[in-house]
C-alpha positions as CSV (number, residue, x, y, z in Angstrom):
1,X,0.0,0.0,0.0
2,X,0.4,4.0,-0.5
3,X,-0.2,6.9,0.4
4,X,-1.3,9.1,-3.4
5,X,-1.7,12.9,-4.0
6,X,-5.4,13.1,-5.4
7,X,-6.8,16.6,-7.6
8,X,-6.8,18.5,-4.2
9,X,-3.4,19.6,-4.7
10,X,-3.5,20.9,-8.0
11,X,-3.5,24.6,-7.7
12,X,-2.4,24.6,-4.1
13,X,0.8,23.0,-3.3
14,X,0.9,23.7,0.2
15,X,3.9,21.3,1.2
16,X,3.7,21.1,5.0
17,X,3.7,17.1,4.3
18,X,7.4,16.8,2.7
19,X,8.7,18.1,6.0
20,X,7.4,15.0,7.9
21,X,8.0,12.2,5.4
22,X,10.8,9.7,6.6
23,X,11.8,8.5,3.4
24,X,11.4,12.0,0.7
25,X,8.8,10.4,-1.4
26,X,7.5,13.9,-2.7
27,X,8.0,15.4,-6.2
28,X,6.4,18.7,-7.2
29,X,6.1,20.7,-10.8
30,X,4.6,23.8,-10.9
31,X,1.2,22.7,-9.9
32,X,1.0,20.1,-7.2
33,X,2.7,17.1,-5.3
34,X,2.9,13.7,-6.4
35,X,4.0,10.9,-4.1
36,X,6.7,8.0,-5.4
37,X,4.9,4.7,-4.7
38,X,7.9,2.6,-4.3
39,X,9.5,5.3,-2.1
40,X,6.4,5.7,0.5
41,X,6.6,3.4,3.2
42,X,2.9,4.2,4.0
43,X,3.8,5.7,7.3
44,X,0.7,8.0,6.9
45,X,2.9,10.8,8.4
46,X,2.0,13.0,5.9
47,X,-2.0,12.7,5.5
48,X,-3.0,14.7,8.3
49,X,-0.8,18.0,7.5
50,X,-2.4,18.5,4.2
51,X,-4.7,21.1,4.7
52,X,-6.5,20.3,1.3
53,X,-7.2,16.4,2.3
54,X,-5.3,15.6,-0.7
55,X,-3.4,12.4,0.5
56,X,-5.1,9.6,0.5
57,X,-4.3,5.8,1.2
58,X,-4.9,4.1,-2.8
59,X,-6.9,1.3,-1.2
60,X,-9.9,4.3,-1.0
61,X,-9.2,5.2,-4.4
62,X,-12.2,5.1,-7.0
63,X,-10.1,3.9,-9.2
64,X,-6.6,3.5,-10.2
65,X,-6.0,6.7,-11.5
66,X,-4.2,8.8,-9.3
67,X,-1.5,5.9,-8.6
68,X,-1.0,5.9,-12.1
69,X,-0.8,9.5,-12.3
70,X,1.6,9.6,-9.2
71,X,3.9,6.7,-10.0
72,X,4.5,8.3,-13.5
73,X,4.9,11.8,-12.4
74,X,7.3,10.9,-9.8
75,X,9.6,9.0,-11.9
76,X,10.6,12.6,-14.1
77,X,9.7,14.8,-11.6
78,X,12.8,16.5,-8.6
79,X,12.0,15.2,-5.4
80,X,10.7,18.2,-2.9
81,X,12.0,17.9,0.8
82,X,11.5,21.2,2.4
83,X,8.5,22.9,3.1
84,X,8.1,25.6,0.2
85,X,5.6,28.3,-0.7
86,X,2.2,27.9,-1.7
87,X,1.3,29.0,-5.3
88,X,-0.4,32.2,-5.3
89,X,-4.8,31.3,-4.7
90,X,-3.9,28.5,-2.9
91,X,-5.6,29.9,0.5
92,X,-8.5,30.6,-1.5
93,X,-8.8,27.1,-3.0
94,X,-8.0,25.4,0.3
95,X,-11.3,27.7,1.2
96,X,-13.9,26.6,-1.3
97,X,-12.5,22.8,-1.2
98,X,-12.9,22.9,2.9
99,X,-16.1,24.4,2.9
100,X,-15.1,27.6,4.4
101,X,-15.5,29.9,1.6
């Protein structure tokens, strides 16, 4: 099992969840995170500092998408280990996908 980085993030990138994550299994582009599925050691570490509920575990996946999307993202993608910036709206999307817009 993994943890994967679902449509939540996209637009957002907050990356308070790299700073926790024993075994830097996070890689960004310009518009979100994306998890390395070999890499995560489903610690779950991460999960409860994303503020946009965008990690989930893939066994409550719909569908296999977003592994798919994650495992080949990761693969091209610079691994992210340090808590960065969010990209500019993010505060406002966090908002209106929380509820508390």
């Amino acid at each position: 099992m993994t943890h994967v980085v679902t449509e939540n993030c996209t637009g957002c990138r907050f990356t308070d969840c790299v700073s926790v994550c024993p075994v830097s299994c996070f890689h960004g582009d310009d518009e979100r995170l994306y998890i390395d599925p070999i890499a995560c050691i489903d610690c779950g570490a991460c999960k409860p500092l994303c503020p946009v509920s965008a990690i989930v575990e893939d066994i409550d996946l719909d569908n296999d998408q977003w592994l798919d999307v994650n495992a080949e993202k990761a693969l091209a993608l610079p691994v992210v280990r340090t808590k960065q910036t969010p990209l500019p709206g993010a505060e406002a999307r966090r908002d209106v996908i929380t509820g508390n817009a």
